[in-house]
Phi, psi and omega in degrees: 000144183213152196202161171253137168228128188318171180286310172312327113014309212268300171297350189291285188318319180285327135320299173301320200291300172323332176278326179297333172125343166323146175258356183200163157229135182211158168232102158256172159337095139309095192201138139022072161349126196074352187263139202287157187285208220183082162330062171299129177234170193275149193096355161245041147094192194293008203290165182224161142339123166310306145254164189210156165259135170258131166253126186227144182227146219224162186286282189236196161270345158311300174303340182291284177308333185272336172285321170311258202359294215286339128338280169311322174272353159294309172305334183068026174241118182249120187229135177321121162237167169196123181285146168214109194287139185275164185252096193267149188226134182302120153281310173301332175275311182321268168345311182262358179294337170272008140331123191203161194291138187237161197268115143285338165201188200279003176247001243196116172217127159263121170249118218271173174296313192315343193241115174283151185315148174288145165331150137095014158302351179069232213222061180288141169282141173234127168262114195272144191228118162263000000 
């Protein structure tokens, strides 16, 4: 879910959404194609963005919408959203899946679990890789 919000704002919102069931909250810049960024530097203390868009990112979207709601009336604030569904990918299973045996000399294989020594390789030692 993503909604522009006062700056002031942003941490309220951001708690609620968390409690709320988000798996993640982030705030950037708002601002204009072309319009200069708003300089915030570290040392000055709690300050935000005059305005900032919030990003929450939600398990599915039913839940995105009943957390938006349950939010906005806790705060007593109603703010413009727009949902965008994300592609979520297992990176660990992807990563091992791209695992593949590899020959260190003709008797010798690292082999990950996911894999068997390749055929015609004959009677090889295998060190198995989790």
């Amino acid at each position: 879910a993503a909604m522009e919000v006062p700056g002031a704002q942003v941490d309220g919102l951001s708690d609620v959404l968390l409690s709320l069931g988000a798996l993640s909250v982030t705030a950037v810049p708002s601002r204009a194609e072309g319009e200069e960024e708003q300089k915030i530097y570290a040392g000055e203390g709690q300050r935000r963005w005059d305005s900032s868009v919030v990003l929450a990112g939600f398990a599915d979207e039913l839940e995105a919408r009943e957390a938006l709601a349950a939010s906005f009336e806790a705060l007593g604030e109603q703010y413009a959203f727009r949902l965008t569904p994300r592609y979520h990918q297992d990176w660990v299973a992807h990563v091992i899946e791209s695992f593949k045996p590899i020959q260190i000399s003709d008797k010798l294989w690292i082999v990950p679990t996911n894999c068997e020594p390749p055929a015609g390789a004959g009677d090889p030692l295998s060190i198995r890789l989790e």
